[in-house]
N, C-alpha and C positions, 0 to 999 in steps of 0.2 A: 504494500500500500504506500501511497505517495504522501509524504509528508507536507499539510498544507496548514497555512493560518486558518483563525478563527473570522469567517465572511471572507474568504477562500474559496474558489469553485475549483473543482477539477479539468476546468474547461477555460479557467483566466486566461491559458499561454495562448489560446488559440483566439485570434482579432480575424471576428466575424464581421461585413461588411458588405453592402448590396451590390449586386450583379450590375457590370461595366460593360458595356461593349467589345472592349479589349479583352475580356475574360473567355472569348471563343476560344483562342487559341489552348489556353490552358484546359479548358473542358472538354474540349478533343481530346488531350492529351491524357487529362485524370482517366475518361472513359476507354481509351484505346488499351490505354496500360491495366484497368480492368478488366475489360470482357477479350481481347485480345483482337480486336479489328476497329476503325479508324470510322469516323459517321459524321464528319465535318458538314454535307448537307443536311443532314437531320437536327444536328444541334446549332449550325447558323441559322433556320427555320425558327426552330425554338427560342431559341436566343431575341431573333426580330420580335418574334412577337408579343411574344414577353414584354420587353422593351419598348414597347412600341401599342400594347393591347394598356387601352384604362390608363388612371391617375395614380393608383395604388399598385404599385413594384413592389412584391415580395421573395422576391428568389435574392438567396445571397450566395457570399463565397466565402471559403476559409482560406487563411495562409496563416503558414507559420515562416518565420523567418523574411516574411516579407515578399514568397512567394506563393501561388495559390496551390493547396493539398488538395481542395475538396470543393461539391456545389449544392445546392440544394435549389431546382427550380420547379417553384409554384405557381400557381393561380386561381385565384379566388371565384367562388360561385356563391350568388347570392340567391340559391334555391335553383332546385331543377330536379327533375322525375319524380316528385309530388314532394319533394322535403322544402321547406319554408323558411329552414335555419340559413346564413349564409356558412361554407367550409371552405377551408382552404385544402388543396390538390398538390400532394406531391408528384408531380410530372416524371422528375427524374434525382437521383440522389448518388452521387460518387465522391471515392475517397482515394487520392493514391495511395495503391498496395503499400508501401514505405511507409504510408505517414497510420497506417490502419493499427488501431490501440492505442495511439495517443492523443482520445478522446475528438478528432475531430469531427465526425459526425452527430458526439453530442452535443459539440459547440454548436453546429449549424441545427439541430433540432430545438438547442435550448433557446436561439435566438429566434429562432421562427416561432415556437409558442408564444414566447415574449411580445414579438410583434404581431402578431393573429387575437392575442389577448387584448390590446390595447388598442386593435379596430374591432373588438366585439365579437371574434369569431371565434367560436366554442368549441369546434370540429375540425380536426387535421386528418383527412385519408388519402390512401395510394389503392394502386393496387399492384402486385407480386408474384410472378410465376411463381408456384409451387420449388421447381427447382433451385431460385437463388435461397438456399439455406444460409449463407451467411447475411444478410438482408433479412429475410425472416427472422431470422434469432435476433438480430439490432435491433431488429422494431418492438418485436415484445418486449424484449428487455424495454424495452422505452415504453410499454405501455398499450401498444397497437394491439388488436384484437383483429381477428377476421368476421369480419360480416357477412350475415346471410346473402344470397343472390338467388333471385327465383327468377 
């Protein structure tokens, strides 16, 4: 266990901070050095319109050292297929493999709750192939449940 002060997070080292334009390049790279192939159209797509969708920007990124480890891109729904609450949508979520255990993906979950809370939104969900087991176990451990689908 990591020795921290008192009002100390285990998540302090890591400076969370909102999604830039310039942060493509590195989210190709987080994601290629994950799943082992390269998706620069799909996440420049994402990325616009993100950026570019609404007044309210909630995807962030993590870096340590001053470089980006990790991303977290969302977007908001304020009701839809009969729910009335608004939630926020985890789209896509990565960590480089290197930087994986040294809390960065709880940095980026803890700062998205933070911010979801303080625009009123109650609800954070994704959803998850069966097969990413290391994703599945992050998420529960953080709390995430699976929801019915009919």
């Amino acid at each position: 266990m990591t020795d921290i002060n008192p009002g100390e997070l285990t998540t302090d080292s890591v400076m969370v901070r909102q999604l830039r334009e310039d942060d493509l390049a590195a989210i190709v790279r987080i994601d290629r050095a994950s799943i082992g192939r390269a998706r620069p159209l799909y996440y420049e797509a994402k990325v616009k319109r993100i950026l570019n969708e609404g007044k309210l920007q909630t995807s962030l990124v993590a870096e340590l050292d001053g470089h980006p480890v990790g991303f977290v891109l969302t977007t908001l729904n304020y009701g839809e297929f009969g729910q009335t609450e608004p939630a926020a949508v985890i789209d896509s979520i990565g960590v480089m493999p290197a930087f994986r255990g040294r809390r960065v993906g709880d940095a980026l979950l803890r700062q998205l709750e933070m911010n979801m809370r303080a625009l009123g939104v109650e609800r954070l969900e994704t959803q998850v192939g069966w097969e990413q087991r290391d994703l599945l176990a992050f998420l529960a451990n953080r709390g995430f449940d699976p929801a019915p689908r009919f």
